[in-house]
C-alpha positions in Angstrom: 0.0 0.0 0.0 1.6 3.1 -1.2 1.5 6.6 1.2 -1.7 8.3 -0.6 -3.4 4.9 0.0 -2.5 4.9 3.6 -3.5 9.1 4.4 -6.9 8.1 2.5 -7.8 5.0 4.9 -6.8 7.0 7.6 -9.0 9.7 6.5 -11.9 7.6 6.5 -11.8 6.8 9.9 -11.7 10.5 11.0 -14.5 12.0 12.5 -16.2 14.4 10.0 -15.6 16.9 12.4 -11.8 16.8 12.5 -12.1 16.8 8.3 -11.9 20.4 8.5 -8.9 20.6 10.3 -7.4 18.2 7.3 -8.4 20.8 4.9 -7.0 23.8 6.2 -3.6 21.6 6.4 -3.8 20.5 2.8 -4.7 24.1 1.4 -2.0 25.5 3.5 0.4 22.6 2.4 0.1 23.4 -1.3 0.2 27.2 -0.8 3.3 26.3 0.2 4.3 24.2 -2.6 3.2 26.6 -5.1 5.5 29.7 -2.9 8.4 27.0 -2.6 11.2 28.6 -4.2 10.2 32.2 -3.7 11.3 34.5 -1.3 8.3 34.9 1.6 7.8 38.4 3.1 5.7 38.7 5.9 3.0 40.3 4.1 2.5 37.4 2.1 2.2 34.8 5.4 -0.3 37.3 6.8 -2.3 36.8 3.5 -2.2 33.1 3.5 -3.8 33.0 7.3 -6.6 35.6 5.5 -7.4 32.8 3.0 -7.6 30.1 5.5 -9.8 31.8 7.7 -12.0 32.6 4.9 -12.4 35.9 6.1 -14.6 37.8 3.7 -13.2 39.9 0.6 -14.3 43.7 1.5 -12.7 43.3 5.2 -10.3 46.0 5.1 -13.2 48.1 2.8 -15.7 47.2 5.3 -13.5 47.3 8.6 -15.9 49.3 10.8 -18.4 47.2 9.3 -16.7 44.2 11.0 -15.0 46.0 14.1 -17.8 47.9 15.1 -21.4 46.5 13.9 -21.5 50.2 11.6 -23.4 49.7 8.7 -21.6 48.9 5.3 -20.9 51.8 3.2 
Protein backbone atom coordinates (compact mmCIF):
# COMPACT_ATOMS: atom_id res chain seq x y z
CA UNK A 1 0.00 0.00 0.00
CA UNK A 2 1.56 3.10 -1.25
CA UNK A 3 1.50 6.60 1.21
CA UNK A 4 -1.70 8.27 -0.61
CA UNK A 5 -3.36 4.93 -0.03
CA UNK A 6 -2.47 4.88 3.64
CA UNK A 7 -3.53 9.06 4.35
CA UNK A 8 -6.88 8.11 2.51
CA UNK A 9 -7.78 5.04 4.86
CA UNK A 10 -6.80 7.01 7.61
CA UNK A 11 -9.03 9.67 6.51
CA UNK A 12 -11.91 7.55 6.46
CA UNK A 13 -11.78 6.79 9.90
CA UNK A 14 -11.71 10.54 10.98
CA UNK A 15 -14.51 12.02 12.45
CA UNK A 16 -16.23 14.39 10.03
CA UNK A 17 -15.64 16.89 12.37
CA UNK A 18 -11.79 16.83 12.48
CA UNK A 19 -12.05 16.80 8.27
CA UNK A 20 -11.86 20.45 8.54
CA UNK A 21 -8.87 20.61 10.26
CA UNK A 22 -7.40 18.21 7.32
CA UNK A 23 -8.44 20.75 4.91
CA UNK A 24 -6.97 23.76 6.18
CA UNK A 25 -3.62 21.57 6.38
CA UNK A 26 -3.75 20.55 2.77
CA UNK A 27 -4.66 24.05 1.35
CA UNK A 28 -2.01 25.46 3.49
CA UNK A 29 0.43 22.61 2.40
CA UNK A 30 0.05 23.41 -1.26
CA UNK A 31 0.17 27.20 -0.75
CA UNK A 32 3.31 26.28 0.16
CA UNK A 33 4.29 24.23 -2.60
CA UNK A 34 3.22 26.59 -5.08
CA UNK A 35 5.55 29.75 -2.94
CA UNK A 36 8.41 27.03 -2.60
CA UNK A 37 11.20 28.64 -4.21
CA UNK A 38 10.21 32.16 -3.66
CA UNK A 39 11.26 34.54 -1.30
CA UNK A 40 8.28 34.91 1.63
CA UNK A 41 7.84 38.42 3.07
CA UNK A 42 5.72 38.72 5.86
CA UNK A 43 2.96 40.30 4.15
CA UNK A 44 2.50 37.45 2.15
CA UNK A 45 2.24 34.85 5.43
CA UNK A 46 -0.29 37.29 6.80
CA UNK A 47 -2.34 36.81 3.52
CA UNK A 48 -2.19 33.07 3.50
CA UNK A 49 -3.81 33.04 7.33
CA UNK A 50 -6.57 35.61 5.51
CA UNK A 51 -7.44 32.76 2.98
CA UNK A 52 -7.62 30.14 5.50
CA UNK A 53 -9.83 31.80 7.68
CA UNK A 54 -12.01 32.61 4.94
CA UNK A 55 -12.38 35.91 6.08
CA UNK A 56 -14.60 37.83 3.71
CA UNK A 57 -13.22 39.87 0.64
CA UNK A 58 -14.28 43.70 1.51
CA UNK A 59 -12.73 43.27 5.18
CA UNK A 60 -10.31 46.04 5.10
CA UNK A 61 -13.19 48.05 2.81
CA UNK A 62 -15.74 47.21 5.26
CA UNK A 63 -13.49 47.28 8.55
CA UNK A 64 -15.87 49.29 10.78
CA UNK A 65 -18.44 47.17 9.31
CA UNK A 66 -16.70 44.16 10.95
CA UNK A 67 -14.98 45.96 14.15
CA UNK A 68 -17.81 47.93 15.10
CA UNK A 69 -21.36 46.51 13.88
CA UNK A 70 -21.50 50.17 11.64
CA UNK A 71 -23.37 49.67 8.69
CA UNK A 72 -21.64 48.90 5.35
CA UNK A 73 -20.89 51.80 3.21
Amino acid sequence: MNKAETLKKDLDMLPPSMLVEVEHLVKKLKRQYKSAGKPETILSEVASYTIEDELPADLAEQHDHYLYGIPKK
